[in-house]
C-alpha angles and dihedrals in degrees: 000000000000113000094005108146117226125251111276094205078236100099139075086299096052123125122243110247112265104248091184133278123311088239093065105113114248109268117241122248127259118245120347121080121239140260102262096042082059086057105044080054094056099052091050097046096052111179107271116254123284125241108274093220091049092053080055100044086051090050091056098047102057079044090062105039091063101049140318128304145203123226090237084046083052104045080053099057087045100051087044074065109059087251102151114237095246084057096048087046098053093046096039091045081053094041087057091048094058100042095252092122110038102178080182092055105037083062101042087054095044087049092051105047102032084052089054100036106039098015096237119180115221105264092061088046093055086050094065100038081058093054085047095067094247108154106256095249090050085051091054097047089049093053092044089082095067104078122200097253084058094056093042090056089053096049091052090050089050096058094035088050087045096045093063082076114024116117129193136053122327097258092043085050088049103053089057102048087047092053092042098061093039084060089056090052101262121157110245093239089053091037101059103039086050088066093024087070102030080056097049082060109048098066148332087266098050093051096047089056089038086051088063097049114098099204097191089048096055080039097064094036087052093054105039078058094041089058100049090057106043105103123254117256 
């Protein structure tokens, strides 16, 4: 047609731009490094070791911030750690200087606490100062302070605490009260008159029963047992 203008290539029929073939490999980028050059940094440059000291000091530390410790409970966690013995020495020998570790302290607290919330005797608190590593004569001083009258008392709160809810005949009544306070490292004596008396004023059963009972007499028999079967050392 006359005076028709021919098509420009610019309108709704126009071809894209060719940008190259799909099959071009992508270009890299300009400046910057990849990821896995990053990476491949990172693996051949590892972070340098740390001080040996500092890892012990850090050990110590999380032990003690969750409870006390004693200076044998934290050679143990370090050497659980690898930390040589020259290095546990030198920070817990700090740590003692300081008053960090209190081995004095630590059993005079233990006795303390575990006398007024579980009610143990002293035998069995020895026991555990021992598995906790205390020297024998620091022990000794820590669970001086717990006189025989005290322990008595205990014993007695323990039986009357535990005869609200006992049930069964008086011996049979006897018998666990009397094991349950040997397990707590009581001494038989103290053991048995504890419950010998707490019994006499229960009932009249009870103190009839208790009224039979020579205390002196179990006391020696228990020992004398106790004794044979306590390992030897």
């Amino acid at each position: 047609m006359a005076g028709r203008r021919a098509r420009t290539g610019r309108g709704w029929d126009a071809s894209p731009p060719r940008t190259g073939d799909a099959s071009d490999p992508p270009r890299p980028r300009r400046g910057g490094r990849g990821r896995s050059e990053e990476a491949a940094d990172a693996v051949e440059s590892p972070a340098p070791p740390r001080d040996e000291s500092e890892v012990a000091r850090e050990i110590c530390l999380r032990q003690l911030a969750v409870r006390p410790r004693t200076r044998a409970e934290l050679a143990g966690a370090l050497a659980k750690r690898g930390i040589s013995e020259q290095v546990s020495a030198e920070v817990l020998d700090r740590y003692d200087e300081v008053g960090i570790i209190d081995d004095a302290a630590f059993a005079r607290a233990w006795v303390s606490s575990r006398h007024a919330g579980r009610g143990l005797a002293r035998r069995a608190l020895a026991n555990e100062l021992r598995r906790k590593g205390v020297d024998g004569e620091v022990a000794t001083e820590a669970l001086g302070e717990l006189d025989e009258e005290t322990e008595a008392d205990t014993a007695r709160g323990l039986v009357d605490r535990k005869l609200r809810t006992a049930r069964g005949e008086p011996d049979a009544v006897f018998r666990r009260l009397v094991g349950m306070l040997a397990r707590k490292g009581y001494p038989p004596g103290v053991a048995i008159r504890a419950v010998k008396d707490a019994l006499a004023a229960q009932s009249a059963e009870a103190a009839e029963f208790a009224e039979q009972i020579d205390a002196d007499a179990l006391a020696d028999a228990e020992g004398e047992l106790d004794r044979d079967n306590r390992p030897v050392e």
